[in-house]
PALUM-258806 format. One record per residue (C-alpha): residue in three letters; x, y, z. Coordinates in pm, whole numbers, plus 50000, padded with zeros to 5 digits. Each point is the difference from the previous one (the first is absolute). Example, Ala and Ser with C-alpha at 12.3 -4.5 7.8 and 13.67 -1.06 7.14 Angstrom:
% residues 2
{site ALA; {51230; 49550; 50780}};
{site SER; {50137; 50344; 49934}};
This chain:
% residues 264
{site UNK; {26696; 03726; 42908}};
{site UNK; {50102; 50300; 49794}};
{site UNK; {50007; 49929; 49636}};
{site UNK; {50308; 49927; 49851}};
{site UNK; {50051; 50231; 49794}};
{site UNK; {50359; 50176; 49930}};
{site UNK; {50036; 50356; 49816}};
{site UNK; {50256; 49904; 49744}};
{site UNK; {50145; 50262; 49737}};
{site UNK; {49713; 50163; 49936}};
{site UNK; {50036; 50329; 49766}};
{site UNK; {49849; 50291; 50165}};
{site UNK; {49832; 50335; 49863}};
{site UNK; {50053; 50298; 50202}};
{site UNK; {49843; 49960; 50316}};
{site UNK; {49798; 50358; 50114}};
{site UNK; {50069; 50185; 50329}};
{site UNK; {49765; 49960; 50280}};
{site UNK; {49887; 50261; 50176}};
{site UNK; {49782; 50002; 50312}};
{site UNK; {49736; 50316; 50089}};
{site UNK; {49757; 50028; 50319}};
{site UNK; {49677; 50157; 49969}};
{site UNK; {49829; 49981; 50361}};
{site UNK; {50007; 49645; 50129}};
{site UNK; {50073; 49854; 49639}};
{site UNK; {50320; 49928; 49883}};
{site UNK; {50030; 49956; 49600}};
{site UNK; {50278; 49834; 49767}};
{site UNK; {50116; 50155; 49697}};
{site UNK; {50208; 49857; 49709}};
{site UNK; {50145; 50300; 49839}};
{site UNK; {49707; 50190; 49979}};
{site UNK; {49747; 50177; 50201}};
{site UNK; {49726; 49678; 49924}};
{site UNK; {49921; 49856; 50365}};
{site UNK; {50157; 49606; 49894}};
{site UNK; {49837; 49864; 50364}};
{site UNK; {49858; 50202; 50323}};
{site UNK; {49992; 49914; 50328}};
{site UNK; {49841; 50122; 50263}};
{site UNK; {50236; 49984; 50298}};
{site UNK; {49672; 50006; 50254}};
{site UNK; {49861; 49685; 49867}};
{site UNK; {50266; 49842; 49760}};
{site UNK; {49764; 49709; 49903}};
{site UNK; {49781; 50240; 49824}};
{site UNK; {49975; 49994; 49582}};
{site UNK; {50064; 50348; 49994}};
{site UNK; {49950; 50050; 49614}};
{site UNK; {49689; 49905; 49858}};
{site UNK; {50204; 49778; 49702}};
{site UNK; {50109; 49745; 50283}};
{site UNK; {49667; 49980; 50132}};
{site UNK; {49858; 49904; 49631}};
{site UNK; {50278; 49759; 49968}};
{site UNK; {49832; 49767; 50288}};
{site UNK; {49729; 49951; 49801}};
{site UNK; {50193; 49654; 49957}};
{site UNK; {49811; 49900; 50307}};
{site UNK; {49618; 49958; 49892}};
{site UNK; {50092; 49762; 49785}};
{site UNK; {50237; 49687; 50209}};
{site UNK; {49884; 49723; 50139}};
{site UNK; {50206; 50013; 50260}};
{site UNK; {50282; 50196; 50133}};
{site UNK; {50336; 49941; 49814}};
{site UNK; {50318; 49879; 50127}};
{site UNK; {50229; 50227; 49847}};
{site UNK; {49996; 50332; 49835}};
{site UNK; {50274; 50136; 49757}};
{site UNK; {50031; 50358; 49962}};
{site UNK; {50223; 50155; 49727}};
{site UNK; {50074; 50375; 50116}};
{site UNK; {50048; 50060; 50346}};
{site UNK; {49948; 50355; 50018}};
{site UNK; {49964; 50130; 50316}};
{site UNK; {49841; 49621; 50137}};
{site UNK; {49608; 50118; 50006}};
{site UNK; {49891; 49671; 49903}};
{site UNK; {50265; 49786; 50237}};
{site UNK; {49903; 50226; 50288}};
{site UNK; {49601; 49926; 49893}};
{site UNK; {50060; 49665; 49952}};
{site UNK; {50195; 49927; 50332}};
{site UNK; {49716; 50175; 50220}};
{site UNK; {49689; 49855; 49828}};
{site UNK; {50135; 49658; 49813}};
{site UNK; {50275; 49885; 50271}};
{site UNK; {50022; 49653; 49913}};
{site UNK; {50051; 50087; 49627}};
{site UNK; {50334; 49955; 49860}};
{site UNK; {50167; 50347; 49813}};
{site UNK; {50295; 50057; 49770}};
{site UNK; {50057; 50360; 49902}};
{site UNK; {50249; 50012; 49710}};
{site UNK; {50136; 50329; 49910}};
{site UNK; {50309; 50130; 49747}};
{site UNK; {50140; 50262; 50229}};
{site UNK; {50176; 50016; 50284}};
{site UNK; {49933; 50324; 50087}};
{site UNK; {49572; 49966; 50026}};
{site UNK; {50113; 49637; 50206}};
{site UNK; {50185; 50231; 50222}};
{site UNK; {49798; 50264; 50054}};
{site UNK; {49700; 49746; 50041}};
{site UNK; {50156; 49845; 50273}};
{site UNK; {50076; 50302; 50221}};
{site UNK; {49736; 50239; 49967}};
{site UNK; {49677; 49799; 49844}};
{site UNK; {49958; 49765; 50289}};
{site UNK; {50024; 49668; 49833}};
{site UNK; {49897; 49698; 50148}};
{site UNK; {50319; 49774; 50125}};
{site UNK; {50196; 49774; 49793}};
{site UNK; {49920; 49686; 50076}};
{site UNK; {49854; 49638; 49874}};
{site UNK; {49659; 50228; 49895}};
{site UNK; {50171; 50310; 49858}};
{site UNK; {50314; 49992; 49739}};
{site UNK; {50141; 50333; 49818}};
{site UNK; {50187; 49858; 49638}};
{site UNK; {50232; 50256; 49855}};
{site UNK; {49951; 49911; 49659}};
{site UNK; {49834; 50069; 49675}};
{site UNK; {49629; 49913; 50019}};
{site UNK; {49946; 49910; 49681}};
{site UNK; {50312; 49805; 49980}};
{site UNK; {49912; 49824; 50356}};
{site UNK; {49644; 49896; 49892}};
{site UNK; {50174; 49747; 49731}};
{site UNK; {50099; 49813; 50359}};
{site UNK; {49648; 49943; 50166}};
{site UNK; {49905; 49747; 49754}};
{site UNK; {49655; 49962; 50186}};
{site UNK; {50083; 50050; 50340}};
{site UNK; {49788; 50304; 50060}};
{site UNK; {49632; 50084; 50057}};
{site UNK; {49979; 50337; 49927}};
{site UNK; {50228; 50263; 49832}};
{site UNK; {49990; 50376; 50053}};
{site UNK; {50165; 50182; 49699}};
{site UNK; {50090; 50366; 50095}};
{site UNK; {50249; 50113; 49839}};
{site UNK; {50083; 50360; 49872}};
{site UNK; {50345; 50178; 49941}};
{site UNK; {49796; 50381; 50112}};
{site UNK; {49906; 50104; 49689}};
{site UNK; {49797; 49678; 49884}};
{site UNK; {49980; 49620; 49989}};
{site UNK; {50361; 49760; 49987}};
{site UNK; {49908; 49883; 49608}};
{site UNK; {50116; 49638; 50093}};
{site UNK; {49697; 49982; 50236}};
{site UNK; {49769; 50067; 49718}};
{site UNK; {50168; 49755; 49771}};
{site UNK; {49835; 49682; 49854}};
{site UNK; {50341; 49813; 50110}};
{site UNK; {49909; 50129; 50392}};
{site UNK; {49597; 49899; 49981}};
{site UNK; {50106; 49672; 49855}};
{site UNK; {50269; 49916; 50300}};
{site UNK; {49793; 50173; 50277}};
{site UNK; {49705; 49738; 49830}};
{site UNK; {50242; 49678; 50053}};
{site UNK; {50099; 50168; 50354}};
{site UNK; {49626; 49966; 50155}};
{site UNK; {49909; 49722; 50145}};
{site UNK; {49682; 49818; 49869}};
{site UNK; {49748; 50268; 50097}};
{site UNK; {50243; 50295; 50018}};
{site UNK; {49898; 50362; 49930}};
{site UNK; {50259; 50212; 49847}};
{site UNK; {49907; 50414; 50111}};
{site UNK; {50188; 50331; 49858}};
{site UNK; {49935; 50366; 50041}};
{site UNK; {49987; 50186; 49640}};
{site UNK; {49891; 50325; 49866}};
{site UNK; {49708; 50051; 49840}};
{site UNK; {50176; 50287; 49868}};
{site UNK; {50263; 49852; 49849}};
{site UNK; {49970; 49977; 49572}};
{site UNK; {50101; 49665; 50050}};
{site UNK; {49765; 49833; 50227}};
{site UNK; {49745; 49877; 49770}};
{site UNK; {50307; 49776; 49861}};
{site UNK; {50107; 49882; 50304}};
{site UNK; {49668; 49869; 50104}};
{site UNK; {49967; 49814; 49708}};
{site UNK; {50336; 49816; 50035}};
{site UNK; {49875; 49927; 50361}};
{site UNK; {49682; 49843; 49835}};
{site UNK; {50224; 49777; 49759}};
{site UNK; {50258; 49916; 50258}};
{site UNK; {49667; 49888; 50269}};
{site UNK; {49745; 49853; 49750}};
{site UNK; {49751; 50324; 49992}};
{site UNK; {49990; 49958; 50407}};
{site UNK; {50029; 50359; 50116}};
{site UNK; {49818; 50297; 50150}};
{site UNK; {50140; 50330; 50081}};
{site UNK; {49898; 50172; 50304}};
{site UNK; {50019; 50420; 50020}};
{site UNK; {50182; 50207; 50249}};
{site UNK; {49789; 50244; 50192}};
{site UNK; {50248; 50257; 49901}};
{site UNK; {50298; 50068; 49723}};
{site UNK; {49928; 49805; 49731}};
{site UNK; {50096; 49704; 50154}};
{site UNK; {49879; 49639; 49905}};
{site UNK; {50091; 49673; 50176}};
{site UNK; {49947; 49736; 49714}};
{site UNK; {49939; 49654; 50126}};
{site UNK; {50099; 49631; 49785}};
{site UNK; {49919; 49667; 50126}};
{site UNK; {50152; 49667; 49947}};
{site UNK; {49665; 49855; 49982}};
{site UNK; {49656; 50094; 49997}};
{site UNK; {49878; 50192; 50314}};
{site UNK; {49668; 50019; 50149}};
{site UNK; {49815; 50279; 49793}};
{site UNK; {49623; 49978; 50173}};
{site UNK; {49914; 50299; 50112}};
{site UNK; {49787; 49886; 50275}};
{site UNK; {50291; 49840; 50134}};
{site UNK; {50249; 50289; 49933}};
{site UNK; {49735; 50218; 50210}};
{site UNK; {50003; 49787; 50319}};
{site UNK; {50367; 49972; 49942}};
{site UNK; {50059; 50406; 49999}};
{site UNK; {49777; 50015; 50293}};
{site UNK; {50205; 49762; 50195}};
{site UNK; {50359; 50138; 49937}};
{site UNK; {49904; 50361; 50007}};
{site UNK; {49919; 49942; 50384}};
{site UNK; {50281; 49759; 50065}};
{site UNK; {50274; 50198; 49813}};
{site UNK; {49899; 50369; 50047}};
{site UNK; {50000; 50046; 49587}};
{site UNK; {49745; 50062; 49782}};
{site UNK; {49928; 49729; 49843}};
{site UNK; {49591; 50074; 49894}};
{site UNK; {50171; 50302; 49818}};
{site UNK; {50260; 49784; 49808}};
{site UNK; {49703; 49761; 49913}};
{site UNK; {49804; 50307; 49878}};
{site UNK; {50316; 50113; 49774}};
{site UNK; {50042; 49651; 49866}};
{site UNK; {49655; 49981; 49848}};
{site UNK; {50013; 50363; 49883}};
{site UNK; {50327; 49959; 49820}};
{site UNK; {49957; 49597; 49855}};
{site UNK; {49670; 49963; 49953}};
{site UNK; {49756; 49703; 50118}};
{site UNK; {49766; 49796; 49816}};
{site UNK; {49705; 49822; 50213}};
{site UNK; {50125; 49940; 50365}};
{site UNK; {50398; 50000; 49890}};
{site UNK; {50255; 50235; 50009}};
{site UNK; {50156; 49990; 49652}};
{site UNK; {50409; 50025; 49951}};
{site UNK; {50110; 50300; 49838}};
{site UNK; {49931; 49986; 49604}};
{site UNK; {50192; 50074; 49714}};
């Protein structure tokens, strides 16, 4: 059942344009700028075009099992509902997303996956939705920029604290940063408050880009385990996982057989 959740007087800032370029067989979204928000590539539209969305699946080496549902806050042009629908089909999505227009354009030229009981689109403000979840999700993928850089209320301590009582008991919370960015070194440590210490940041191939990674509760850190693990989903998901596994030691640090979370 879609969650019940109503958009109700919510103040708005100033929403960008979107604009839409092709480049071959990929199709790119823009917010106001010339920064590629989401690609596509209209050949294979299940493809994680930019390398960003491919670190953000990192999420993966370290469940259990497969979650139930997914809530993603920025909709962009769908690269992660379109992933999710081809390899995850039994997984549960809700994309939220602020503006009409990217929900639009989404719909009619980034080849979303149908509406339905598995996929939901939420016009709404993300950071105001995630209040609603109240532990009802597994997994929540933060991407959220306005073109020029990240939505500040997705770097807040108010958001890390609500997406925290959003996850269910073994959630992972995921967002795409910039290294770049003056600011990052704060917002990973209000990420390490809001989780308990429990995250890890995983590199982009390319741009600067870092997909930082918070869990509800301790995940499975053995590297042994994490290498069988990469093995296994880099054949059955076409990703590189061995790669991500590589990046996650380089940039966290292990001690003994563990992967360490990211320090102070």
């Amino acid at each position: 059942m879609p969650h019940p959740y109503r958009r109700k007087h919510l103040r708005r800032r100033a929403l960008p344009e979107v604009g839409i370029s092709e480049s071959g067989n990929i199709r790119s979204l823009h917010l106001g700028t010339p920064t590629v928000q989401s690609a596509m590539n209209v050949d294979n539209p299940a493809e994680l075009v930019l390398s960003y969305s491919r670190a953000m699946m990192a999420w993966l080496l370290f469940v259990e099992q497969l979650p139930r549902h997914i809530t993603q806050i920025g909709l962009g042009g769908g690269s992660f509902a379109r992933w999710l629908a081809a390899y995850l089909p039994d997984v549960r999505q809700s994309a939220v997303d602020i503006n009409p227009q990217v929900i639009a354009v989404a719909r009619s030229l980034f080849a979303l996956p149908p509406e339905n009981e598995y996929f939901e689109i939420i016009e709404a403000d993300g950071a105001h939705y995630i209040k609603t979840v109240r532990g009802g999700t597994d997994v929540i993928l933060t991407d959220g920029f306005d073109g020029e850089q990240i939505i500040d209320a997705l770097v807040s301590d108010e958001y890390f604290a609500d997406c925290r009582r959003a996850l269910s008991e073994h959630g992972i919370f995921v967002s795409n940063w910039w290294q770049g960015d003056k600011r990052y070194p704060h917002f990973c440590a209000r990420l390490r408050y809001a989780f308990d210490g429990r995250v890890l940041a995983v590199p982009a191939e390319t741009h600067g880009n870092v997909a930082v990674l918070a869990f509800q509760t301790a995940p499975v850190l053995l590297l042994d385990t994490l290498k069988k693990r990469a093995e296994q989903l880099s054949a059955q998901y076409g990703l590189d996982f061995k790669r991500m596994l590589a990046d996650l030691k380089a940039t966290n640090g292990s001690k003994g057989r563990s992967l360490c979370f990211q320090s102070d």
